[in-house]
N, C-alpha and C positions, 0 to 999 in steps of 0.2 A: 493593610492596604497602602500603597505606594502612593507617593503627591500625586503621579499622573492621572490613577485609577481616580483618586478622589477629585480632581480639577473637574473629571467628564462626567461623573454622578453629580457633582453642586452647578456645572453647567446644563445638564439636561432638567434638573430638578427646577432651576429657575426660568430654562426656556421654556418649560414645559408647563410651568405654573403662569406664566406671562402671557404665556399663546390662551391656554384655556381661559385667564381672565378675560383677553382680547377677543376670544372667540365669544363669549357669551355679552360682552360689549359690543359684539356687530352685531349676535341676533339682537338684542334690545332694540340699536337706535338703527339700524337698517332692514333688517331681516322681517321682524314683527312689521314693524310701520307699511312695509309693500305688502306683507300678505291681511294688513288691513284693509289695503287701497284694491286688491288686487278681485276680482268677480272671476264668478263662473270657474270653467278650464283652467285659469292661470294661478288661483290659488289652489286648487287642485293639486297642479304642478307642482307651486313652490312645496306643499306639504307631502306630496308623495317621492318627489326625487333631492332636494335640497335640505329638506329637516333632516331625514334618518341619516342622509352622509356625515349632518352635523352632529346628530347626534353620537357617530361611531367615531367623529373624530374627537367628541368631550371624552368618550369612555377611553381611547390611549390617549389623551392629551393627562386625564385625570388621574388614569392607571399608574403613568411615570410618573407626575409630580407626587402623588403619595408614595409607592414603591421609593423612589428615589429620597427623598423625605425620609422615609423609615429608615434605609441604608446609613443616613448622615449623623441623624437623632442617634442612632446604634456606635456610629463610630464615634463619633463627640463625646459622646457618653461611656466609652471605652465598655461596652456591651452592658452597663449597668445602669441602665435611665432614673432607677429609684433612689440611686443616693446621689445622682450628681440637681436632685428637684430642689436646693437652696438657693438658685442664683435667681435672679428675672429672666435672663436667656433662657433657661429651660424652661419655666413657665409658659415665657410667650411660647417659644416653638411648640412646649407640649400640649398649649391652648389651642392655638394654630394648625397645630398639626391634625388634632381631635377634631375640630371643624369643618377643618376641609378634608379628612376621611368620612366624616360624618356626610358632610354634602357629596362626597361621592359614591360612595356605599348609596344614599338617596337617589343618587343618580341613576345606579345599574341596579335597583331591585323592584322602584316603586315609579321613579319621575315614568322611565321608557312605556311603562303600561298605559300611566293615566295620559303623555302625551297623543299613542295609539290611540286608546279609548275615545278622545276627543277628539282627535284629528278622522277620524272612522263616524263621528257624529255629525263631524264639522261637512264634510264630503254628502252624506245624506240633506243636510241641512240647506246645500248649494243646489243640491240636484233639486230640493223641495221646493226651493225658490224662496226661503222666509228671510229675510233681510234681520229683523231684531233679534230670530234665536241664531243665527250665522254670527255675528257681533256680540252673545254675551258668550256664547261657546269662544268665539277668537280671543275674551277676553281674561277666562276660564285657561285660555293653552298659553298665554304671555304669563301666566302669573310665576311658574315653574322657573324660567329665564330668568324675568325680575328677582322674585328670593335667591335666585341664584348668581346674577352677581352681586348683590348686597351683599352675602355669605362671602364671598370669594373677594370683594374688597375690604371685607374685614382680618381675612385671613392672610392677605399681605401686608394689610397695616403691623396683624400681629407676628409676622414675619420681619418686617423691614423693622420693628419695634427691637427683637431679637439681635439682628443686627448689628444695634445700635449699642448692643450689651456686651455682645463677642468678643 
């Protein structure tokens, strides 16, 4: 693989791990917060047209930074990951990398159902008019977001930690 080819895989790998942290730090302290505030139609709204966008932008946001990740992990390692596992650089990436596949794989097999599931409960809940099960249901679909950027700033610590080994 040429310098060029490699400069655009570790730059998309890192936009693309930076966007998805960033993306899941707006729903936190923006996104959640309005569709707490938000009654009736308008949370409707945010959950029927603005979640699922966001959600197909984490799965190519997340798609590239793993994919791309795997590509680098493979080149670095000159296609041999098992024996180059003695330095700390490898560890971290190979810890790092495991995590944030892990929360992504989470992402595209299990998160998208149960957010559906709830967000399909949360809609009934509105139309029902009960204000306390509306609130533990919204509290129920924030929680998926929260563990997820926990997970996702730990996996650029152990990435930026990587780095720091190179």
């Amino acid at each position: 693989m040429g310098t060029e080819i490699l400069f655009a895989v570790r730059l998309a790998h890192v936009v693309a791990g930076v966007s998805w942290l960033g993306e899941v730090v707006t729903i936190n302290f923006v996104l959640l917060p309005a569709l707490f505030h938000a009654v009736g139609d308008d949370r409707l709204v945010l959950l029927s047209t603005v979640f699922p966008r966001l959600f197909r932008l984490a799965t190519v946001l997340g798609g590239t930074t793993v994919a791309s990740g795997l590509v680098l992990f493979l080149w670095y390692t000159n296609l041999n990951p098992l024996a180059s596992l003695r330095g700390q650089w490898a560890w971290l990436i190979l810890g790092g990398g495991t995590v944030g596949a892990a929360l992504y794989a989470f992402h595209l097999f299990q998160e998208s159902g149960a957010e559906r599931s709830v967000a399909a409960h949360l809609a009934f809940v509105v139309d029902a008019d009960d204000p306390r099960e509306a609130q533990r249901l919204l509290t129920h679909l924030a929680f998926f977001p929260r563990l997820g950027m926990v997970v996702l700033v730990a996996v650029v610590a152990l990435m930026v930690g990587a780095a720091h080994f190179a």
